[in-house]
N, C-alpha and C positions, 0 to 999 in steps of 0.2 A: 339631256337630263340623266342622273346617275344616282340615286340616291337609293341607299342600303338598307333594309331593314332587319335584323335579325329575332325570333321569337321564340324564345324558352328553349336555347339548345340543349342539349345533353352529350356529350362525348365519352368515350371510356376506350381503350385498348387494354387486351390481355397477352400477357406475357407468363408462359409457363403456369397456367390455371389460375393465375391474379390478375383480379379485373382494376384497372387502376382509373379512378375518373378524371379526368381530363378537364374538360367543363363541365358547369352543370348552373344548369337557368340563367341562359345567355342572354340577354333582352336590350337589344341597342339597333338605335337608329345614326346614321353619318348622311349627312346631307349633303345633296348635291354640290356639286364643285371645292368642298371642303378640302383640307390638308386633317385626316385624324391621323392620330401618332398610337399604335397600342403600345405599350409602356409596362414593363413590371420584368420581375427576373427571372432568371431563367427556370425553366419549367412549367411556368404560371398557365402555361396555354396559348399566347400569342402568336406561334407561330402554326399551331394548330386548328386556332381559330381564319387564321390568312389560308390555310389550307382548304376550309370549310369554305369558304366565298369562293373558291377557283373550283369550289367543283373535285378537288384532287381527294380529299375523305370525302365520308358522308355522316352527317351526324346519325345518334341512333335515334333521338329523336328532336322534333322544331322541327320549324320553316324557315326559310332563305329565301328574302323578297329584293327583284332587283327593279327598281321601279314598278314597284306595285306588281311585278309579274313573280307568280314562286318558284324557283329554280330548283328545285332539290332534286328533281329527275333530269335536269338540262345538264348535257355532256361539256364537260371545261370548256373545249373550242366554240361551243355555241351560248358563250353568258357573256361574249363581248367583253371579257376580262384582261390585261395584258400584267403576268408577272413578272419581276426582277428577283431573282434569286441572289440570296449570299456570297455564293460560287460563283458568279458571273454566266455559267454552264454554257460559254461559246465549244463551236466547233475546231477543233484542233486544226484538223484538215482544210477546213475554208476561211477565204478572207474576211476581213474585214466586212466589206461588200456583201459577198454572199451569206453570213452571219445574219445582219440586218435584213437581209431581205428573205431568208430563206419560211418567215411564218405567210408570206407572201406568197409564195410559191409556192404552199401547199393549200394555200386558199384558189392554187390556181389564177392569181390576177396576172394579166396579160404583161407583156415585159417594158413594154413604155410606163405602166402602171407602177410597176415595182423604181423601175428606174428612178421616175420623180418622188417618190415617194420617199427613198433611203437618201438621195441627194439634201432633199429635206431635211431628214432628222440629223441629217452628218453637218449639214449648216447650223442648225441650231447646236447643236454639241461639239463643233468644232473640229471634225473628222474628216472636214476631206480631203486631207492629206495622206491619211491612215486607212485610205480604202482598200489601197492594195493587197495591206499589211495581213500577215497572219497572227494569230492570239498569241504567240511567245513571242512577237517583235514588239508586245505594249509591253506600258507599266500598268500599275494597278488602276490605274485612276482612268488610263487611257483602255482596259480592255471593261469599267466598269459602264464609260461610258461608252460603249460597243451594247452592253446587256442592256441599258436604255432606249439607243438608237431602235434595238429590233423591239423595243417593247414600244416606241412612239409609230414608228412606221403601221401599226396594226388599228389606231385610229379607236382605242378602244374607249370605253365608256367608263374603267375604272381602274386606275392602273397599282396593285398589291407592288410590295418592298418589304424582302424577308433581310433584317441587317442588310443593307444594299453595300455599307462603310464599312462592316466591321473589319475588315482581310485588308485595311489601306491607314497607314500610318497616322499618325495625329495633324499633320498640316494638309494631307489630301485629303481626309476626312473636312475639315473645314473648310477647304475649298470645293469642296463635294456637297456639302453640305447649302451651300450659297447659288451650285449649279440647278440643284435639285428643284432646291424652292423658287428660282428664275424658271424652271422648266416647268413648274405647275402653274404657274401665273402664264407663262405662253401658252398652255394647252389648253388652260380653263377646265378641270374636270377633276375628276374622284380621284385623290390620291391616300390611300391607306398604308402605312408606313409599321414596319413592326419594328424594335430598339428596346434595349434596356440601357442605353445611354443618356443619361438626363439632358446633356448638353444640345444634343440631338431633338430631345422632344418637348423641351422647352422654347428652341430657336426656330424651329422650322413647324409645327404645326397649328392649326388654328383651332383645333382641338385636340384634348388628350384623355384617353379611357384608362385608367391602371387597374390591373389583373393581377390577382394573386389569388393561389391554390383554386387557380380556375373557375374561379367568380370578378364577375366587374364591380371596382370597391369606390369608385367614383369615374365619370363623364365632365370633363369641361375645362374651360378656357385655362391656357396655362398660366398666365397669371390667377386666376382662382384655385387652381392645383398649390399655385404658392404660398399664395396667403391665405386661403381659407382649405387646408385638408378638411375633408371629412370624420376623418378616425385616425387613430393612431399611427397604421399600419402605411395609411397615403405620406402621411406629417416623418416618417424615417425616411420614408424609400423616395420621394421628391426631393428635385433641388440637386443642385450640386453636391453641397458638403450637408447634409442630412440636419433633421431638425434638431435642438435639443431638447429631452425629454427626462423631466424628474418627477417623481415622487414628491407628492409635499402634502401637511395637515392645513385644514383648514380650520383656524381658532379663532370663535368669532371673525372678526374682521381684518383679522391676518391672515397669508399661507407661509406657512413656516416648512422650511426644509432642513437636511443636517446643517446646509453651509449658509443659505438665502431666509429672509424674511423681509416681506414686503406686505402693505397694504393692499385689499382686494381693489382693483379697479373699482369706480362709483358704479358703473354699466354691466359689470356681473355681481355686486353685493346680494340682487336678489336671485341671480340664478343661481347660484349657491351657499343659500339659504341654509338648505339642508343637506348638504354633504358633510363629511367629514375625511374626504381624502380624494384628491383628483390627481392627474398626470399633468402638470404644466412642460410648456411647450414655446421656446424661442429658437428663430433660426440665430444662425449663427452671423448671418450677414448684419444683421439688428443688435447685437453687443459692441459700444463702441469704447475710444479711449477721451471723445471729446464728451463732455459735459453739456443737455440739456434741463431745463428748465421739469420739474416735476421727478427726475429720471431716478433709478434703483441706484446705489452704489454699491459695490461690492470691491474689495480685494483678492485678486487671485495669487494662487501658486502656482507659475509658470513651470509647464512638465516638458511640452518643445514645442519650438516656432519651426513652422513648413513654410519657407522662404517660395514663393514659386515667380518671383519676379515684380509680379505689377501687384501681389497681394500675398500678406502672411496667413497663415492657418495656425492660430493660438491656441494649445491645447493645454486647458488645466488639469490639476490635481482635481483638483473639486468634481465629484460626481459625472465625470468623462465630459464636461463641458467644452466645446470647440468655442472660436470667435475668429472670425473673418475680419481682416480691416486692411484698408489702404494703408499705410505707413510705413515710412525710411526709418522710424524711427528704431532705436535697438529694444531688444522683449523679452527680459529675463527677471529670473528671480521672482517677486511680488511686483503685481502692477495692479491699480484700481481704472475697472472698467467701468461703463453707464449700460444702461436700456431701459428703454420707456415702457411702464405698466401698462400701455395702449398697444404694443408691439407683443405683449403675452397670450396666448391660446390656454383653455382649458379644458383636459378631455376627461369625461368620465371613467373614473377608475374598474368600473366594472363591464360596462359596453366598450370602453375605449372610442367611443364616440367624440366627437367634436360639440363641444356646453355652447351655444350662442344663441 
């Protein structure tokens, strides 16, 4: 059993007399044997938050609960934690071998111990042909999974991932990616995962927190990160190619934009009763070129098509609107797209919250 609790942290470093906060009212639980993904861009906190759990900062203030027990005085090597860093950070001078077994060795476990234990983790990863090997005879992918090995051999209770991908090209990343989530389904246990890669924490976790300016702005399944943001700020920074997000009046029982006018959905006419201006919100995947039953039409001006093989990326004139679609077909000039007023989000213009 491995499961997280964090409560009301606070963090802050000063650099040259400026106190700059970092976090501030950290409040999240990750339950035992989950995949969570922390998620948000750079700076947000996430990797300082993964710091705070290993014991490596200290907050200034909260608690750090690891299974009910509060850690916040307990030394890194004694929270039963196993980290994967960015850097891979192997030892230049020792192999393979000794790499992975070397957290062993300092625990002092006897050498039959050590033995079967990296044999193990080199089976399950595929390494034991590379035991000999020193960290400048891998590739990236092959010395990533070296920083693995010695982080399974330690049998730990919760194993952190600071960007474990980001130093490894786009095809070992997805093959990395497939190894990873097979590795926590073998291990059964707490895997917390740091990324600002959408593709990454959409595919591979079973939960997702997103962070930004060092608050957590929503908790939960990534399909609900998808379709249902919370606020505005989750509804950009989610998803592959970002939400779209306009401005529109609401008059009477129209919302009207520069370029769109469409009837309010029947299931929000009363929750927006009384506005008169909200931030609507379609992803792009949901703008099509086929024609359903009830659906918006609109005309666009074609500004440029992002070919990227198995999918185009349509971007209009129109108020920076993108559209994602399967199609061979060619995509210039004016073309008339569809989307269903059941596929539209509405956030409040002044919280930028999510209306439902």
């Amino acid at each position: 059993m491995a499961k997280l609790c964090l409560k009301n942290i606070y963090k802050s470093f000063e650099s040259e007399k400026v106190k700059k906060q970092v976090l501030s009212d950290i409040n999240l639980e990750i339950e035992d044997k989950s995949f969570c993904i922390l998620l948000g861009p750079s700076g947000c906190g996430k990797s300082t938050l993964l710091r705070l759990i290993a014991g490596l900062e200290q907050p200034d203030s909260g608690e750090i609960f690891i299974d009910d027990k509060k850690v916040n005085d307990v030394h890194p090597k004694d929270r039963d934690i196993a980290f994967v860093f960015q850097s891979y950070a192997l030892y230049p001078h020792l192999t393979v071998y000794e790499n992975m077994a070397f957290p062993l060795k300092i625990r002092n476990e006897d050498k039959k111990t050590i033995e079967n234990k990296v044999k193990e983790a080199a089976s399950i990863l595929g390494l034991e042909e590379l035991l000999k090997r020193k960290p400048k005879e891998l590739s990236g992918g092959q010395r990533q999974r070296v920083a693995l090995g010695r982080a399974i051999v330690r049998d730990a209770k919760i194993f952190l991932m600071d960007e474990p991908l980001s130093n490894l090209d786009a095809k070992l990343r997805a093959n990395m990616r497939v190894e990873i989530k097979k590795l926590h389904q073998k291990l059964n246990t707490t895997f917390i995962y740091v990324t600002h890669d959408q593709t990454e924490a959409l595919t591979m976790g079973d939960a997702i927190v997103i962070l930004n300016e060092g608050k957590i702005f929503q908790k939960d399944a990534p399909e609900n990160i998808f379709k249902s943001p919370k606020n505005v700020f989750v509804a950009s920074f989610s998803g592959t190619y970002p939400m779209n997000l306009i401005e529109g009046d609401v008059i009477e029982n129209k919302i009207k934009t520069k370029d769109i006018e469409f009837l309010i959905p029947n299931n929000y006419i009363e929750k927006l009763k009384d506005k008169t201006k909200v931030i609507i919100g379609i992803r792009p995947e949901n703008i099509r070129l086929e024609k359903k039953e009830n659906d918006i039409e609109k005309t666009f001006n074609i500004d440029f098509v992002e070919n990227t093989g198995a999918i185009k990326v349509v971007y209009f004139k129109e108020n920076n609107i993108k559209a994602v679609i399967n199609s061979k077909e060619t995509i210039e000039g004016k073309k008339t797209f569809f989307f269903s007023p059941n596929d539209i989000m509405f956030f409040d213009i002044q919280t930028k919250e999510l209306i439902n």
